[in-house]
C-alpha positions in Angstrom: -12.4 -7.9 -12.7 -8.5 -7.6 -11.6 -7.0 -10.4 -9.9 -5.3 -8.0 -7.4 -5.8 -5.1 -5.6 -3.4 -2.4 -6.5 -2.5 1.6 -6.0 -2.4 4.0 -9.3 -1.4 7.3 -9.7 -2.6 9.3 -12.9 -1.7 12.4 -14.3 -4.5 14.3 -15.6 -4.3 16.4 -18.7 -8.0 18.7 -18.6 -6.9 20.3 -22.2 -7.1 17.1 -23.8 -9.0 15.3 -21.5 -6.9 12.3 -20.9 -5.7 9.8 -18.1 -1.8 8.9 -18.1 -0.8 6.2 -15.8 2.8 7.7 -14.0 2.6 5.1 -11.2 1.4 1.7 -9.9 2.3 -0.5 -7.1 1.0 -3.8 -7.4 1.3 -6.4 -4.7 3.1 -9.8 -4.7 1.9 -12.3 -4.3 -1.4 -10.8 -5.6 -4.4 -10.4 -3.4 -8.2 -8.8 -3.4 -9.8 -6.3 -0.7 -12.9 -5.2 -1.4 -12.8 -1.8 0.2 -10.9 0.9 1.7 -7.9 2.2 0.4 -5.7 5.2 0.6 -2.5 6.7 -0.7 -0.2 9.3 0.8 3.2 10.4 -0.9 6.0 11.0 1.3 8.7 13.3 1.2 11.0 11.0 0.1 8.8 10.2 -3.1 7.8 6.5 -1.7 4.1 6.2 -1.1 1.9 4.3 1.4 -0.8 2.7 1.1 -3.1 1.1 3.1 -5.8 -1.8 1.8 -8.5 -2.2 4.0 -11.4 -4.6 4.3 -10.9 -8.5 4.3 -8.7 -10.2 1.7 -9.3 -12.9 -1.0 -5.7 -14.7 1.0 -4.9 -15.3 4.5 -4.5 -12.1 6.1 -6.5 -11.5 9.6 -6.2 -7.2 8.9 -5.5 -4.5 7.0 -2.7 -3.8 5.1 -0.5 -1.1 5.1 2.6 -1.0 2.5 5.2 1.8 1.6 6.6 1.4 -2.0 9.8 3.1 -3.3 9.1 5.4 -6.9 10.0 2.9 -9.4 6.8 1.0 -7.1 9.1 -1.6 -5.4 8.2 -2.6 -2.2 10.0 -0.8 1.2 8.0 -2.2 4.3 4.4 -3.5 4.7 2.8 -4.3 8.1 -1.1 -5.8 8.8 -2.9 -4.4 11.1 -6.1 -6.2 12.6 -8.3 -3.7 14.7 -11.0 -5.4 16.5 -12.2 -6.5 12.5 -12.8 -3.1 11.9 -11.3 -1.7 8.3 -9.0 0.8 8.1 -9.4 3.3 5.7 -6.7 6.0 5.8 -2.6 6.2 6.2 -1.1 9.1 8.0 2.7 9.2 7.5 4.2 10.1 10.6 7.9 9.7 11.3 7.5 7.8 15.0 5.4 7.5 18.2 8.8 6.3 20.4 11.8 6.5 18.5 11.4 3.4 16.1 13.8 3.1 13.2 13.0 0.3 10.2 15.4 -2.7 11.3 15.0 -5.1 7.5 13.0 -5.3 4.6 11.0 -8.7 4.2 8.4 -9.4 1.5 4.7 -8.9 1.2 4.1 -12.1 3.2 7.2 -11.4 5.5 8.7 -14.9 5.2 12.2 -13.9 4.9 14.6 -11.3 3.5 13.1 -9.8 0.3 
């Protein structure tokens, strides 16, 4: 098996019946969730994810991550939900007027 859960996109040629890997986000530091995941692109061309289900490190949720197109990480946030496992990421662009403030890595120590 992997060491790390991650989020591919492929593009799929049917004529010759071949996979071509054209994206990948892979987080780091690395870490497992058995289940759950989903992808959305948004209109800016980042994606986000979400990786649901317990992980193989100290998280107490799910993850949700947007990465940029080159697969760089933007922002990330967990999400624990009565230890429930989320499964899906709607984009939406706010609920009450939030704006993104700083970028800090996966395990939001610091500036990243």
């Amino acid at each position: 098996g992997r060491d790390s859960s991650r989020a591919v996109e492929f593009a799929l040629d049917f004529d010759t019946m071949t996979a071509t890997k054209v994206w990948e986000f892979t987080p780091s530091p690395a870490f497992e969730m058995f289940c759950c995941g989903d992808i959305h692109e948004l209109d800016n061309g980042n994606r986000l994810m979400v990786f649901g289900g317990y992980s193989s490190v100290n998280y107490e949720g799910n993850l949700v991550a947007e990465a940029d197109a080159d697969g760089e990480l933007v922002a990330w946030w967990e999400i624990k939900y009565d230890d429930r496992f989320l499964y899906r990421a709607v984009p939406v662009t706010g609920l009450e007027g939030e704006r993104y403030i700083a970028k800090t890595n996966f395990l939001g120590s610091g500036p990243g």
